[in-house]
C-alpha positions in Angstrom: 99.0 -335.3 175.7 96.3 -334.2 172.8 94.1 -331.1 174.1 90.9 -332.1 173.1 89.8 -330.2 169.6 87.2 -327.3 171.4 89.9 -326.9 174.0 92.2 -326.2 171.7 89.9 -323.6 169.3 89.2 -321.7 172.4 92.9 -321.2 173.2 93.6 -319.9 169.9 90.1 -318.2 169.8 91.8 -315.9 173.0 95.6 -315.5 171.9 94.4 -314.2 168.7 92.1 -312.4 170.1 94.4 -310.7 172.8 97.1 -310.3 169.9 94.4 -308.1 168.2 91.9 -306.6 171.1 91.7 -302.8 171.1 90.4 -300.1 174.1 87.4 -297.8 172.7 89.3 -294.2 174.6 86.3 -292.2 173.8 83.5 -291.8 171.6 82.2 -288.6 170.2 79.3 -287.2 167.6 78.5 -283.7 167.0 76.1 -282.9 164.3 76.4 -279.5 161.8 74.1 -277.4 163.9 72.8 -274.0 162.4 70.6 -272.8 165.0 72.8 -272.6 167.5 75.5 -269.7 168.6 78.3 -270.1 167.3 76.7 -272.8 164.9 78.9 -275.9 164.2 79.9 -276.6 160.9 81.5 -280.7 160.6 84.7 -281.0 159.0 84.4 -283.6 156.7 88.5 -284.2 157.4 88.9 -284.3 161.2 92.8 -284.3 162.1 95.1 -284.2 165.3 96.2 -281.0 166.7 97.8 -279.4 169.6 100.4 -282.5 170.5 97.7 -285.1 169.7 95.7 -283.9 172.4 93.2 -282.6 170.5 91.0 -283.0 167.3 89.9 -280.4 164.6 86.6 -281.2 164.6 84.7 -278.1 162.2 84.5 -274.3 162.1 81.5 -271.7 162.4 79.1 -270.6 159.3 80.4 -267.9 157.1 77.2 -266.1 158.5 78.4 -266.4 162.2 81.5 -265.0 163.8 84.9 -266.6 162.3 86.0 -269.5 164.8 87.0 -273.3 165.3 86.1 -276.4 167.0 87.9 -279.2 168.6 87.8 -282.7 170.7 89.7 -282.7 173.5 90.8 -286.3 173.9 91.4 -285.9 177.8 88.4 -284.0 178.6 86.5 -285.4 176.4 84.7 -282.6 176.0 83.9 -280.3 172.7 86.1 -276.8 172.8 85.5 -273.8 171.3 87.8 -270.9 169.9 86.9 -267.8 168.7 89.2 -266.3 166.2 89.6 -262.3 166.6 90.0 -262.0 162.7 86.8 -258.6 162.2 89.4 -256.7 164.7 92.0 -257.3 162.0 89.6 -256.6 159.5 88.6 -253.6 160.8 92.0 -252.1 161.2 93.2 -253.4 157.9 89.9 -252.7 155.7 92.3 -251.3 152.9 93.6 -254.5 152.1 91.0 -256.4 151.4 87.8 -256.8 148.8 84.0 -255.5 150.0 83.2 -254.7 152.8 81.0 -255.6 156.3 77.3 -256.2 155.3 74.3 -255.8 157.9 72.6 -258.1 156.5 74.1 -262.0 155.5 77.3 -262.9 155.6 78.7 -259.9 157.8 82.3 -260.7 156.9 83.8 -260.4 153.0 86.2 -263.3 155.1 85.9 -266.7 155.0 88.2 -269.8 157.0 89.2 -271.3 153.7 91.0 -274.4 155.1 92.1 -274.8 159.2 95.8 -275.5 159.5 97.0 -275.9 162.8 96.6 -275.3 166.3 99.2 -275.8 168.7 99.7 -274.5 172.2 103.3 -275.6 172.8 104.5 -272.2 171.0 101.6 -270.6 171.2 100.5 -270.3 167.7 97.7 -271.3 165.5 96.7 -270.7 161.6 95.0 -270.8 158.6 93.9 -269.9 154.9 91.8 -266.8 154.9 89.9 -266.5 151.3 88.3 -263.0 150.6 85.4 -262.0 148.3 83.1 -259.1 148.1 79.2 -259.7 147.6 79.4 -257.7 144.4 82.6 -258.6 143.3 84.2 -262.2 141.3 87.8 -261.5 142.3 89.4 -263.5 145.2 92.1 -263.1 147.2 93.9 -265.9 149.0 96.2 -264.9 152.2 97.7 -267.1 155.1 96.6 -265.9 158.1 99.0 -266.6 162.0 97.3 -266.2 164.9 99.3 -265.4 168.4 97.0 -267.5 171.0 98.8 -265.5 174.1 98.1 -262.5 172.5 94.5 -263.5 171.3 95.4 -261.5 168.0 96.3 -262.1 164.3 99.7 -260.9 163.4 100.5 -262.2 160.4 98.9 -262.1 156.9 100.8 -263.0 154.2 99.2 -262.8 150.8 99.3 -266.1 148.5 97.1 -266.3 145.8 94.7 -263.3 143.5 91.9 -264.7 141.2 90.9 -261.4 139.3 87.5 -260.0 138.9 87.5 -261.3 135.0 88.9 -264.9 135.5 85.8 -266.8 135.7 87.9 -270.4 135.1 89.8 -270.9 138.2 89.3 -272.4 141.4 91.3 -272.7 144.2 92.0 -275.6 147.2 94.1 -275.7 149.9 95.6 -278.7 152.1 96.8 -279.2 155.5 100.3 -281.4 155.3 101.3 -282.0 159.0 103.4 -280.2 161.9 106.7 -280.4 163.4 107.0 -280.7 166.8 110.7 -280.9 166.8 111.0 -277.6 164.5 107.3 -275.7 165.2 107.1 -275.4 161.9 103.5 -276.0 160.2 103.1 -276.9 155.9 100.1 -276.8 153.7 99.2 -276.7 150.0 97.6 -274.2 148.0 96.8 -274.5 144.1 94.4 -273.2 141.6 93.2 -274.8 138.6 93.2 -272.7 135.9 90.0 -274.5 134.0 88.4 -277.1 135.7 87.1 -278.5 132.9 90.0 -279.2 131.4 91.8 -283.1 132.5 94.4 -283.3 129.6 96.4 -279.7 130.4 98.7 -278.9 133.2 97.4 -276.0 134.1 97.2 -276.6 138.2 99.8 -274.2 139.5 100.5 -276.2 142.7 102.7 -274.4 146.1 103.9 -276.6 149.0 104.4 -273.9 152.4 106.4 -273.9 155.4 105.4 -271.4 158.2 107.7 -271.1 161.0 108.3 -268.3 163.6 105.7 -266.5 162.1 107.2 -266.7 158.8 106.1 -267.6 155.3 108.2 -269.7 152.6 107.4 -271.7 149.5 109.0 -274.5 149.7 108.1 -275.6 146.0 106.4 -274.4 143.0 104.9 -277.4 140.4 102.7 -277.8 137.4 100.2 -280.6 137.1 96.7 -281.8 136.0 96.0 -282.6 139.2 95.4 -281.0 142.2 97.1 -282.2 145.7 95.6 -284.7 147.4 95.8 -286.7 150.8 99.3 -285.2 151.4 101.1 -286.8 154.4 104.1 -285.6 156.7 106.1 -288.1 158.2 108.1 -285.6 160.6 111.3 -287.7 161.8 112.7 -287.8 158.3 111.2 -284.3 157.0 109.7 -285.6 154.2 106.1 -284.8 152.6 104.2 -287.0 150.1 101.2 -285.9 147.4 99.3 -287.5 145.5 96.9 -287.1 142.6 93.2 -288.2 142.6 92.2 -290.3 139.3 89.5 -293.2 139.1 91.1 -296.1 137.4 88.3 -296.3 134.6 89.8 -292.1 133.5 93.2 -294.1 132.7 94.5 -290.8 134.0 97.9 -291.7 135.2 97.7 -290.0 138.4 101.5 -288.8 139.9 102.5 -289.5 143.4 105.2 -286.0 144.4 108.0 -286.7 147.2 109.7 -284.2 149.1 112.4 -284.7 151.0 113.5 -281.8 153.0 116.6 -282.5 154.3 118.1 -283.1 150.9 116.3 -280.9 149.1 115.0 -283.3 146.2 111.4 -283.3 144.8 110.3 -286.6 142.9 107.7 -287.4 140.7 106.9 -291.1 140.3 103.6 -293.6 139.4 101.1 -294.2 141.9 97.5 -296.0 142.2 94.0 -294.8 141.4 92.6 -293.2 144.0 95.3 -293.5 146.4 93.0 -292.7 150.0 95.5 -294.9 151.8 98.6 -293.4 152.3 101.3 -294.0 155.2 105.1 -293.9 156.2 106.8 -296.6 158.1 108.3 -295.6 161.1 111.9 -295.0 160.0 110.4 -293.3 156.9 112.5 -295.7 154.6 109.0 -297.4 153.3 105.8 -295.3 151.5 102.5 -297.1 151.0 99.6 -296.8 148.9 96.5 -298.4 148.5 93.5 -298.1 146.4 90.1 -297.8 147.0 88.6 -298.4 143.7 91.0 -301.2 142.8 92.5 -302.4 146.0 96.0 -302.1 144.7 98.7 -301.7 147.0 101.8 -300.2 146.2 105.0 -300.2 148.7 107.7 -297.7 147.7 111.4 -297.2 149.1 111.9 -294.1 149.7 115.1 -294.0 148.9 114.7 -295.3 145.9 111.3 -294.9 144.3 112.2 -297.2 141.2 111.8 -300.0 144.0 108.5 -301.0 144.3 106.6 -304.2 145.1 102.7 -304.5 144.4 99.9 -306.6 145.7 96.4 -306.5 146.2 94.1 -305.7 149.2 90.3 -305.3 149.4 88.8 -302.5 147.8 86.1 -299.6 149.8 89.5 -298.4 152.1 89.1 -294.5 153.1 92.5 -294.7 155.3 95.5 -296.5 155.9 98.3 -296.1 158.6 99.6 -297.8 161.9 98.1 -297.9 165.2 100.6 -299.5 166.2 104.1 -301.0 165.4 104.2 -303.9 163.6 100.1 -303.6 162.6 99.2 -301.6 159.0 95.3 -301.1 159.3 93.5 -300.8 155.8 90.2 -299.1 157.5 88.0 -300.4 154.8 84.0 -300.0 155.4 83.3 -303.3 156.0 86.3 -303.3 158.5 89.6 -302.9 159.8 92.0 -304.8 157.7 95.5 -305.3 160.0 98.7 -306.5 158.0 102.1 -307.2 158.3 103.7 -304.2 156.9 106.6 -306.3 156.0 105.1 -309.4 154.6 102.1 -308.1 153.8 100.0 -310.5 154.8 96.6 -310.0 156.8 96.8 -311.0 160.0 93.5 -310.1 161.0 90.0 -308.7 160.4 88.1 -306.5 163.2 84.6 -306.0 161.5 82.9 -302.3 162.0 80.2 -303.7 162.9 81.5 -304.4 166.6 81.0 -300.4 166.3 78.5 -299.4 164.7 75.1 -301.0 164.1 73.8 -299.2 161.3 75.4 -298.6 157.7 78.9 -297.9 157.7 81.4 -295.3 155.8 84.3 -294.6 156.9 85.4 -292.0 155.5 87.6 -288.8 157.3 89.0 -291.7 159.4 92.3 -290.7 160.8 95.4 -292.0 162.9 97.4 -290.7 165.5 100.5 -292.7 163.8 101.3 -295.6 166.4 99.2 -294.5 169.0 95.5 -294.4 168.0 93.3 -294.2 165.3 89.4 -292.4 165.3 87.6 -294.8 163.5 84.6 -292.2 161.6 81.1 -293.4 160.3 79.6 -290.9 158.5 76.3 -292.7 158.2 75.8 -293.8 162.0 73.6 -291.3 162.5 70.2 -290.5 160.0 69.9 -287.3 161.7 73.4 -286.0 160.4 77.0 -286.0 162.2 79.6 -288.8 162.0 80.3 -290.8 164.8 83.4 -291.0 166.0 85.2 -294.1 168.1 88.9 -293.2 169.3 90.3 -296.8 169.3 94.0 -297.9 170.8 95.5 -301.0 169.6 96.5 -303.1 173.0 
């Protein structure tokens, strides 16, 4: 027997849409808010911390007392933690440049780059950079902060700039944490002249900080800073890439690290490479661009094996919500493939989110479990809005 043809279309219309439905968890905004005490600065790079459980969600002004903000994705409600860093300061004035001002910034401190936060063991940190109002040198220190104790009790120094080195700049990265081994790594490089492209004169560190303790994992040189570096934790392995715009004809360098064996790799990767994921074993690496909308798919084990293809352009992240689903979060949508074929399955537009003009950018997953879809212009008035989507 022949369904009719609408009887049919609305039976496909429903599997496929069941196959690809998705459960809005939460929905946030908070705006950058200076009036306020302790003001709220927006990260422009929101990330999971504390088992998932919560977000990093921005910091304090250098003006106002040193301290962090979060989303926490059962309360739903915003959290705030102040960091006891001018008791530290105060003890330990010795070993760092200028001193506290009455007037300003009180603080010669400043939270260079959030790492981590985890209650499990009890431990959170971060990259502290120090300058003096009357002074050009900058130092660079990782900073570990005991949450039982409420008190800093480690800084390890990293980095100097000197007082007459008026070239270089440093940046730092969060990588990812280990559950399995509480173990926390980052990035940290300085450029030695920033206007110089065709050098390698980025001195470029990859950390590890467990039990309270500090190691480089890897020295490099490069013309590129990190960028978008990604952890996949069951197979201890870190990925970083290099930002170039295809029209520089750059030839930006992907780096792998794979911990367990010890090998560092340097191999060819796309323009602007905002989309970068693991597979779930850690055997597969993609990359897509957002300038070009080239996708590269790398074995891990073998980096020489790649395949190619080519995806829509506009993506700010890429990564699975769930097994079997890739999502290209591209402005005008979110792009799900098969991560082995590579074929799109399905399109959910952003505009079942958000009514307005759409950017996604800082959008970040919760590999296989969720994914906070970000629009930065939601809001006129400032803020990103955030939707915390699960795949069903």
């Amino acid at each position: 027997m022949m369904f009719p043809y609408f009887v049919t279309s609305v039976i496909c219309f429903f599997f496929v849409g069941s196959l690809f439905a998705q459960t809005i968890e939460s929905e946030f905004l908070f705006s950058t808010n200076f009036d306020i005490r302790p003001t709220f600065v927006e990260s422009s790079n929101p990330y999971f911390v504390n088992g998932g459980k919560w977000i990093y969600i921005g910091k304090t002004a250098d003006f106002d007392e040193p301290g962090v903000y979060f989303y926490d994705t059962n309360s739903k409600q915003k959290i705030y933690k102040s960091i006891p860093l001018e008791t530290y300061y105060l003890a330990h004035t010795t070993d760092f440049i200028g001193q506290i001002e009455n007037k300003g910034k009180r603080l010669p401190l400043t939270i260079y780059e959030f790492l981590y936060f985890e209650e499990g063991n009890h431990r959170a940190g971060f990259i502290l950079e120090n300058k003096g109002k009357s002074s050009k040198a900058k130092k660079y220190f990782y900073v570990g902060w005991d949450l039982n104790a409420n008190q800093i009790d480690v800084v390890e120094p990293i980095f100097e700039i000197p007082e007459e080195d008026s070239k270089s700049f440093a940046q730092s990265s969060y990588i990812g944490y280990s559950e399995k081994d509480q173990a926390a790594y980052f990035t940290f490089a300085v450029d030695a002249d920033l206007k110089d492209d065709l050098s390698e004169d980025v001195s470029a560190f990859i950390y590890k900080i467990q039990n309270q303790n500090l190691t480089k994992l890897k020295e490099y040189k490069s013309k590129f800073y990190p960028y978008t570096p990604e952890f996949h934790p069951e197979s201890n392995q870190i990925v970083i890439a290099a930002y170039a715009e295809a029209f520089q004809n750059r030839n930006p360098l992907g780096y792998l690290l794979q911990l367990d064996a010890n090998t560092f790799q340097t191999f060819s990767i796309p323009s602007t490479p905002y989309g970068i994921c693991f597979s779930k074993d850690g055997k597969t690496l993609y990359m897509a661009a957002s300038d070009t909308g080239e996708v590269r798919i790398y074995n891990t084990d073998n980096l020489n094996d790649v395949k190619k293809t080519k995806w829509g352009t506009h993506g700010h992240r890429l990564g699975f919500w769930k097994e079997g689903e890739l999502v290209w979060v591209r402005n005008s949508g979110l792009h799900i493939y098969d991560p082995k074929t590579l074929k799109q399955k399905k399109v959910i537009p952003t505009k079942k989110f958000y009514k307005n003009y759409v950017n996604v950018s800082g959008s970040v997953f919760l590999p296989f479990q969720k994914l906070v879809l970000r629009n930065i212009l939601e809001d006129p008035k400032g803020g990103a809005s955030s939707r915390i989507l699960i795949a069903d």
